[in-house]
Steps between C-alpha positions, in 0.01 A plus 500: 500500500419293822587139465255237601662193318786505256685723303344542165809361324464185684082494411617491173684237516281302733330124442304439782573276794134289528536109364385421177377118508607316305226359282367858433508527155357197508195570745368781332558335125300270618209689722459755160430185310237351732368913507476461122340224529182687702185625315469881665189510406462872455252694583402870397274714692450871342478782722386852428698791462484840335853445358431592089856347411471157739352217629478354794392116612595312827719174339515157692671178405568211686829463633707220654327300790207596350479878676220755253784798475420852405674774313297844451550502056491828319485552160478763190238495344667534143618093464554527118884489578623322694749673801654421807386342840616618843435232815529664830610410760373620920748534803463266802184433651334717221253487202465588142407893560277679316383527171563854417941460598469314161335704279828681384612151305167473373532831351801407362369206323642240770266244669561455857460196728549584904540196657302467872743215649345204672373505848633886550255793532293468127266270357767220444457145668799346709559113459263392720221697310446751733385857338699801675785573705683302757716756634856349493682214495511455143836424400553261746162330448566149436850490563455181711405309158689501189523821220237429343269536809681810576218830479751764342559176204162539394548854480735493291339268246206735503724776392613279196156374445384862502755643249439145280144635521515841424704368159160328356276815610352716171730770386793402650853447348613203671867573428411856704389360841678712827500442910513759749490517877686620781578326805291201513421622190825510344628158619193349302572707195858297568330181536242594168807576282703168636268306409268618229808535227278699278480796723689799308526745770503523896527799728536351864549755777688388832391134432379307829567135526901491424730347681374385862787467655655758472214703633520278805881569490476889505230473814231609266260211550182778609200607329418215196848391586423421838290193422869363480557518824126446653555160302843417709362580840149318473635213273908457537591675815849362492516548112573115449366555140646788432660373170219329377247796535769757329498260208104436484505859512764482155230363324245834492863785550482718172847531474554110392190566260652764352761382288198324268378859420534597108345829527631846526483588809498883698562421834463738802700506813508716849826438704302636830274211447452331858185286362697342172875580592661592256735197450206291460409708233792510246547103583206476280631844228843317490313135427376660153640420234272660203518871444461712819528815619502605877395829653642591888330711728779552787261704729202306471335162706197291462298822422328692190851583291501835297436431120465101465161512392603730207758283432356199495280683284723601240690132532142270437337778185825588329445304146 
């Protein structure tokens, strides 16, 4: 196997190299309470299908900073027992997807919630209240204030809204709520599990958003990753606040989230992964510290992996 960061036996062992600040426990404690605190205000639209087992309705709520957020919402039909809920989660720059990738749960009596994240390519408003997609730029957006002005903050609490959400809808179990995603995706599923406690399962796939400096460290700063670096040259040629961004930046990294996660957890890694090296990766798997499983494609990058789907599957509708 080519190596492109560690050997595994060191991955294993790894815990990440990105500052945690140290008032984070405290920060999001207290930014979950003040989300509590929000009414979201929901808001059900119906839309036709010729699905005979589902339905379908676009969902909005009101998130933090007052952004209307929207999550595509497909149920069964059959709500006289109440089942499991799936929230979804989109890579980078992405939306919710379509309707019919979620039919399969529905036939198998699980609701779904897809999640289009603020200001990216759905129906989702940013912070300023802006419908649509701004391109990039996201997770440093509003690095210059404090956390809680920081963009990717407010995604996360929209994650945790979501999943709080999904736990009030008809026919679900609310002790049978899961969070899915790869990429993008899979760091919120991270972030949803950290900190909405009652999630019971989470299948992330080569999570995005872990560990910042070590990406930097490895030269991998390109693609999403190279906002890093656009952010030094324009802003902090000299790198002056070097330590200060890293640790701003410790405030939305999924691998100090992680160790608030209680659910089981299925988590899928590619050591050829030049996007999400793989180091950043199992900082956040070796953070967990509920039940957890981890599945290694050696051959594989930041691509479509053989058989995840079906095993994510088989993970979210086993009983």
């Amino acid at each position: 196997m080519p190596l492109i960061d560690m050997p595994l036996e060191q991955l294993l062992r790894y815990q990440g190299i990105n500052p945690r600040p140290d008032d984070f426990d405290e920060f999001w404690d207290g930014a979950l309470s003040r989300m509590r605190a929000l009414d979201p205000a929901i808001e059900l639209v119906p839309r036709p299908t010729n699905a005979r087992f589902a339905e379908c309705f676009d969902l909005f709520f009101t998130g933090v900073g007052g952004a209307r957020i929207h999550a595509k919402y497909v149920r069964p039909k059959d709500l006289s027992k109440a089942g499991p809920a799936l929230v979804q989660f989109h890579g980078y720059g992405g939306n919710c997807g379509e309707w019919s990738d979620k039919l399969s749960f529905a036939a198998q009596g699980i609701s779904v919630l897809a999640l289009d994240v603020r200001g990216q390519s759905g129906l989702s408003e940013d912070t300023g209240g802006f419908p649509g997609r701004t391109m990039s730029g996201h997770f440093i957006r509003g690095i210059a204030g404090g956390p809680e002005k920081m963009l990717f903050t407010h995604v996360f609490l929209d994650c945790a809204q979501l999943a709080g959400i999904a736990m009030e809808l008809p026919g679900v179990d609310p002790k049978r709520v899961y969070a899915s995603g790869g990429s993008q995706g899979g760091a919120l599923t991270v972030a949803c599990a950290a900190l909405e406690p009652r999630v019971r399962r989470a299948a992330p796939v080569y999570p995005f958003l872990s560990d910042y400096k070590r990406v930097w460290e490895m030269d991998l700063a390109q693609g999403a990753y190279g906002e890093i670096r656009e952010y030094f040259r324009i802003f902090d040629p000299l790198h002056e606040t070097e330590d200060e961004i890293w640790t701003k930046l410790g405030y939305i990294d999924i691998h100090h989230l992680a160790p608030r996660i209680n659910a089981d957890v299925l988590f899928f890694a590619t050591l050829m992964d030049q996007t999400c090296p793989p180091s950043t990766q199992f900082a956040a798997y070796n953070k967990i510290k509920s039940a957890k499983e981890i599945v290694i494609y050696k051959d594989f990058g930041h691509e479509g992996v053989a058989g995840v789907n079906d095993k994510i599957w088989e993970f979210l509708a086993a009983p």
